[in-house]
C-alpha positions in Angstrom: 115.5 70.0 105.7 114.5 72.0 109.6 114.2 75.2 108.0 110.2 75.9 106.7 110.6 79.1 105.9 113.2 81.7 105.4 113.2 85.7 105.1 116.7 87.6 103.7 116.6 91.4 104.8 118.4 93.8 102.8 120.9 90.5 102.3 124.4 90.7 101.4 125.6 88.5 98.2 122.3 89.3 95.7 124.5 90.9 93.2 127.9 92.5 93.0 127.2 96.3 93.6 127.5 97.8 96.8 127.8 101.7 98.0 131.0 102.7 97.6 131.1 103.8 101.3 131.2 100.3 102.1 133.9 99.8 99.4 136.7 102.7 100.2 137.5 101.5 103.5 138.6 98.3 101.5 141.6 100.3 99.6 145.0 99.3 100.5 146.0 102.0 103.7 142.1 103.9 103.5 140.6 101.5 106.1 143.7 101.6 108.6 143.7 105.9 108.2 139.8 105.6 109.1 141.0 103.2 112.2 143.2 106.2 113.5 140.9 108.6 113.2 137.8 107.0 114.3 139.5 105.9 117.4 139.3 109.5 118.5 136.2 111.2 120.3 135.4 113.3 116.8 136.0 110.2 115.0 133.8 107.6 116.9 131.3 110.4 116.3 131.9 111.1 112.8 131.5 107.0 112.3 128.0 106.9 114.3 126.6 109.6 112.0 128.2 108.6 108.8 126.8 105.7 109.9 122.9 106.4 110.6 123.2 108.4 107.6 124.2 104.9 105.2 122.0 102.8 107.4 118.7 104.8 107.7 116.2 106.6 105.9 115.7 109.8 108.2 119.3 109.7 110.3 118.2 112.1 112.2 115.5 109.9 113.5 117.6 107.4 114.3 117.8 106.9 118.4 120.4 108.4 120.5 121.0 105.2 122.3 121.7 103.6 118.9 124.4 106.4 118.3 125.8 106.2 121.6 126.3 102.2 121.4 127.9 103.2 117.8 130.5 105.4 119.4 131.1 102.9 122.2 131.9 100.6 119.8 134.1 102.6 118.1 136.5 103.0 120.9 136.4 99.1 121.8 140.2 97.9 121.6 140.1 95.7 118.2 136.8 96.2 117.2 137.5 98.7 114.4 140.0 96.0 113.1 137.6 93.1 113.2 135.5 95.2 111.4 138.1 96.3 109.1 139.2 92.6 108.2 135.3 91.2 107.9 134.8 93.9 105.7 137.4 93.4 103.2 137.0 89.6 103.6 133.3 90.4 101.8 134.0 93.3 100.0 136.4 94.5 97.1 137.3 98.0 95.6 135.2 96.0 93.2 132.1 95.3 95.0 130.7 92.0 96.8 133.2 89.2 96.5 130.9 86.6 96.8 127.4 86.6 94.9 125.3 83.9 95.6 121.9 84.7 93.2 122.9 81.2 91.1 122.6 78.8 94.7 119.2 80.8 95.0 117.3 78.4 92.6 118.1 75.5 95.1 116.5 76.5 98.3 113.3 75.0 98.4 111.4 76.4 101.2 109.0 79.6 101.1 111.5 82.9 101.3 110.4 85.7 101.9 113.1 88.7 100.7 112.4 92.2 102.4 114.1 95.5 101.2 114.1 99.0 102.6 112.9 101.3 99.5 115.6 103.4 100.6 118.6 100.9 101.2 121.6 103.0 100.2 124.2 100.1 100.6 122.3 97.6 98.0 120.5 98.5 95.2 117.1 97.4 95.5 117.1 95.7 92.0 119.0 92.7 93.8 116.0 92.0 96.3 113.9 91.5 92.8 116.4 89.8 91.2 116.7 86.9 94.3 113.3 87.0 94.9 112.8 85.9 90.9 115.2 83.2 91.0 113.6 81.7 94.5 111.6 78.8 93.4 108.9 79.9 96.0 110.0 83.6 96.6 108.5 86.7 97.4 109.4 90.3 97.7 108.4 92.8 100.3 109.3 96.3 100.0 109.5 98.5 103.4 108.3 102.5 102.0 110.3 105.1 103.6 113.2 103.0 105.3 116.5 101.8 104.8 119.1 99.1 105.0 118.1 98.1 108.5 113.9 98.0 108.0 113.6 95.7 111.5 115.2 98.5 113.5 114.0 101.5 111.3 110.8 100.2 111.2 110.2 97.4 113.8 106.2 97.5 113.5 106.3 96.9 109.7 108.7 94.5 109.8 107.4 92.3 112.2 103.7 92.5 110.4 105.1 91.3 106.7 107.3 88.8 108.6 104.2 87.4 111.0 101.9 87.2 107.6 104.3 85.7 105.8 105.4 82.8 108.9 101.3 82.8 109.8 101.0 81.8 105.5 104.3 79.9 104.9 105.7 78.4 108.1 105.4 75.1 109.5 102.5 74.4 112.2 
């Protein structure tokens, strides 16, 4: 009932799909190898770049502060494994665990679904597919960006969003 309006970006639990980068790490004894190895120098490295390259449209774009943060994280004691464990707790060898496109028909506010053309970690048929089922739903679709459109592409974003809240939100 306090929520007027509501935008999903490149949201988790539209369908059951997801990249199977996102679903190796999940195998019995994969994700506690990658651990190891990312824990290293090379590794945090490798992570940050394997990382802009799943995240973003043009990787190489992507700014070297948000690399640098990546690798910090990397090297964080426990983060890798909180990662890990959240991770598997969502995702299966199988795909999404949980897929929530038949709760969709009950929200009743205006949402607003946004999807990077180029997501590589959902297919974009799930944006149109939660955006169908939302009794007062829309779909916008970011050209030439990725899973992460309000970092790859902060202007756009915040224009469809600020349309969107200036037509749909509460005074």
């Amino acid at each position: 009932a306090r929520v007027s309006a509501l935008c999903l970006v490149d949201s988790a639990g539209l369908g059951r799909r997801v990249t199977y980068a996102l679903r190796a790490p999940t195998l019995p004894g994969y994700g506690e190898v990658a651990i190891a190895w990312t824990k290293t120098p090379p590794g945090a490295a490798g992570r940050a770049w394997m990382k802009a390259n799943l995240l973003f449209a043009h990787p190489q774009l992507v700014p070297a502060g948000w690399l640098a943060e990546q690798r910090s994280l990397a090297r964080r004691p426990g983060f890798l494994e909180a990662a890990l464990a959240a991770l598997r707790a969502q995702i299966s060898p199988g795909g999404q665990r949980e897929v929530l496109l038949e709760d969709l028909p009950s929200l009743t506010m205006p949402t607003l679904v946004v999807w990077g053309a180029r997501d590589r970690v959902f297919p974009r048929r799930q944006a149109q597919s939660a955006a169908d089922r939302l009794k007062e739903g829309s779909l916008a679709v970011l050209p030439d960006c990725g899973h992460l459109p309000q970092v790859e592409r902060p202007d756009r974003f915040a224009a469809v969003l600020g349309r969107f809240l200036d037509e749909k939100g509460s005074p």
